[in-house]
C-alpha positions as CSV (number, residue, x, y, z in Angstrom):
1,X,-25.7,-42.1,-8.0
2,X,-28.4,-42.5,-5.2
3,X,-26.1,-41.2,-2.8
4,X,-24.6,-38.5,-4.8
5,X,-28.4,-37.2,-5.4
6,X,-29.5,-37.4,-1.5
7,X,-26.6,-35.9,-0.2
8,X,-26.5,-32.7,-2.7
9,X,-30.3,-32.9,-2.0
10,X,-29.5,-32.5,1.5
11,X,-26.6,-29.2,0.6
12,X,-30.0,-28.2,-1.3
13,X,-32.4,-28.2,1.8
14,X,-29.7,-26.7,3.7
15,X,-29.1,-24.0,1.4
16,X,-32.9,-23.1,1.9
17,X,-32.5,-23.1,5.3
18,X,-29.9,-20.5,5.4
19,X,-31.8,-18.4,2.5
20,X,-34.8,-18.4,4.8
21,X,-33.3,-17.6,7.9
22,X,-31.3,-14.7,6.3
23,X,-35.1,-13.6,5.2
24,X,-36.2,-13.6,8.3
25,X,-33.1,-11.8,9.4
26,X,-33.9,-9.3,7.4
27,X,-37.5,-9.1,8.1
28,X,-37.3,-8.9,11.8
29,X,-34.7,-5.9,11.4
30,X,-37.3,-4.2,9.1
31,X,-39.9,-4.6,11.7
32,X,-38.2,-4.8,15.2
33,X,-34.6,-3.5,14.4
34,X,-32.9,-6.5,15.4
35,X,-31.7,-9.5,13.3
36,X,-31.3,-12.8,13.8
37,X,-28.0,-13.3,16.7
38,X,-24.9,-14.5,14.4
39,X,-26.7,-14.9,10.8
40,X,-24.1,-14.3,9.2
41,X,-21.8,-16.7,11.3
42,X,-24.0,-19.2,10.3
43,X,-24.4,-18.5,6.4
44,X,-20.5,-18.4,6.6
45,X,-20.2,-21.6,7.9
46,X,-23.3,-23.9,6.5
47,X,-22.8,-22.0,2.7
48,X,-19.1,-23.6,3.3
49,X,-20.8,-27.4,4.0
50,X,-23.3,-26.9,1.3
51,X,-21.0,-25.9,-1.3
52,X,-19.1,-29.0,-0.7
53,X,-21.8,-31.1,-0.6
54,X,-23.1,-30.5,-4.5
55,X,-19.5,-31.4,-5.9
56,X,-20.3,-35.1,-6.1
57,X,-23.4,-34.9,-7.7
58,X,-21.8,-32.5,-10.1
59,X,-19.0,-34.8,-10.8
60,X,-21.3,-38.1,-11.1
61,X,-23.9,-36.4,-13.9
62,X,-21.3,-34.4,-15.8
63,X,-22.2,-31.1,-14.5
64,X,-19.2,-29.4,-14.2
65,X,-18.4,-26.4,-16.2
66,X,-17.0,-27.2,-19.7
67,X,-15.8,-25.0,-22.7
68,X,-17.4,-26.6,-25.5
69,X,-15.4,-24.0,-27.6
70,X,-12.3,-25.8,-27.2
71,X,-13.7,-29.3,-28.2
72,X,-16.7,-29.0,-30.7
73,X,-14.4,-29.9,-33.6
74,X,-13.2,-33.0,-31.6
75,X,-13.8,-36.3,-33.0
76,X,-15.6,-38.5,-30.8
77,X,-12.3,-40.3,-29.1
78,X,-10.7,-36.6,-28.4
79,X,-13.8,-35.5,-26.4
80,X,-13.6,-38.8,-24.6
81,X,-10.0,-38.7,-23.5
82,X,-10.6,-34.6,-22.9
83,X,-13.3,-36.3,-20.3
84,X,-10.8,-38.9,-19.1
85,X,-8.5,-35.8,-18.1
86,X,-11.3,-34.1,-16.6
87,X,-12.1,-37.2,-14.3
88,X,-8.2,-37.7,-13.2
89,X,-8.2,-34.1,-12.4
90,X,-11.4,-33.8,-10.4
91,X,-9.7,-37.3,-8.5
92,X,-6.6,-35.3,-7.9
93,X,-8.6,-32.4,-6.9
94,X,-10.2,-34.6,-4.3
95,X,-7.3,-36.6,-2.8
96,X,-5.7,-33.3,-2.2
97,X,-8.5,-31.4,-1.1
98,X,-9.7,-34.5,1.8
99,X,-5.3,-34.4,2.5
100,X,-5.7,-30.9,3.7
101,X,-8.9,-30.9,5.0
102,X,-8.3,-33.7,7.4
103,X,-5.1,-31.8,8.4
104,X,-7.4,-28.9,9.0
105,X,-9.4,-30.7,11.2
106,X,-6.7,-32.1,13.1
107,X,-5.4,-28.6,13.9
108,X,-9.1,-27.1,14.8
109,X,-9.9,-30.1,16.8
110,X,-6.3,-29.5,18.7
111,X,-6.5,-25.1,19.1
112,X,-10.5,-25.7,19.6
113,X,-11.3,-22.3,17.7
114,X,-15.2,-21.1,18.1
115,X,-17.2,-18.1,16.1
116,X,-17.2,-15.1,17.8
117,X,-21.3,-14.7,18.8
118,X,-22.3,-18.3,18.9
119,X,-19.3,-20.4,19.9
120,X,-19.8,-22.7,17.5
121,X,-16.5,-25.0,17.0
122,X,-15.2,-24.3,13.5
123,X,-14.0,-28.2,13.3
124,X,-17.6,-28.7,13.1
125,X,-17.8,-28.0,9.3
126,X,-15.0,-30.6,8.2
127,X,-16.3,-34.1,9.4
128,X,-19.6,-33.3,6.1
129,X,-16.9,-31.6,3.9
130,X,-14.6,-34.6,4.0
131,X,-17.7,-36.7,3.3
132,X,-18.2,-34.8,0.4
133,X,-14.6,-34.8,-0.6
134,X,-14.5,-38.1,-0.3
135,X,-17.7,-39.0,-2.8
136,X,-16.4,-36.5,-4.9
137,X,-13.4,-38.7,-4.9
138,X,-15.4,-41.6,-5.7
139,X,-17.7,-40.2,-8.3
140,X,-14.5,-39.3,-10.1
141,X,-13.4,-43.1,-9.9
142,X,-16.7,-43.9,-11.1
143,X,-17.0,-41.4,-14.1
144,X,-13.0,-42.3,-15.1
145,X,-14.3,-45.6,-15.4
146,X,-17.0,-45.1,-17.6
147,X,-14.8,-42.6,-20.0
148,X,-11.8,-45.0,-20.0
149,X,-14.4,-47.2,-21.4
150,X,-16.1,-44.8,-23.8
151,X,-12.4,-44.1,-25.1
152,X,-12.1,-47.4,-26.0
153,X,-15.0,-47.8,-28.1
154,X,-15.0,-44.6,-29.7
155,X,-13.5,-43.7,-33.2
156,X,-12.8,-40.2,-34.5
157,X,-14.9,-40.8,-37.5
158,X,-17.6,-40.1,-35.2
159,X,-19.0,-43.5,-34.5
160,X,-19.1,-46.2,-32.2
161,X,-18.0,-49.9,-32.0
């Protein structure tokens, strides 16, 4: 949970970052008519990073979008095996997600493709985003877990053993 928690912190601070340097961006064209060089090669690819990093955190506290519609008439043991589902897919979501991201690398690392104003290598974004992928991965493990276990001891009269 720690970890989860200081590394969407982190996807937090560098969210800032780019919010405040797009502010500036826009300041200094207000004043002096230039941006910031490359802004938005740089929103592209830390927004990319940052977006990744929050799915963990997301997945550890429960955070992900839900339709309560479709469950508040759910007994107790429904809503919990409707949350074991939600868990394997997030898992699934993950392992195939950090499959094709580590192939993405592979190929950006091999054809070494930059941004157009700052030559920054693209492959640079995947080494945090499979980090992310794979805590999301583990959260998901984590929070089956926990569900498989809250199936087990719920009933659908609506309490618990």
């Amino acid at each position: 949970m720690r970890i989860t928690r200081g590394w969407a912190l982190l996807g937090g601070v560098l969210t800032m970052g780019l919010a405040l340097m797009t502010a500036g961006s826009a300041v200094s064209n207000l004043l002096i008519g230039k941006p910031f060089a490359a802004d938005y090669e740089l929103v592209k690819h830390v927004i990319a990073i940052a977006i990744f990093m929050f799915l963990p955190y997301c997945q550890i506290t429960g955070a992900n979008v839900s339709v309560d519609i479709f469950t508040e008439r759910m007994g107790p043991r429904k809503k919990a095996a409707m949350a074991v589902l939600s868990s394997v897919l997030a898992l699934a979501f993950a392992v195939l997600m950090l499959v094709q991201m580590y192939g993405g690398l592979k190929s950006y690392l091999k054809y070494r493709e930059v941004t157009p104003v700052l030559n920054l290598p693209l492959w640079t974004a995947f080494p945090p985003i499979l980090l992310s992928l794979a805590l999301l991965a583990l959260a998901a493990c984590a929070t089956l877990m926990a569900q498989l276990r809250a199936v087990r001891s719920a009933h659908d009269d609506g309490t618990s053993a």
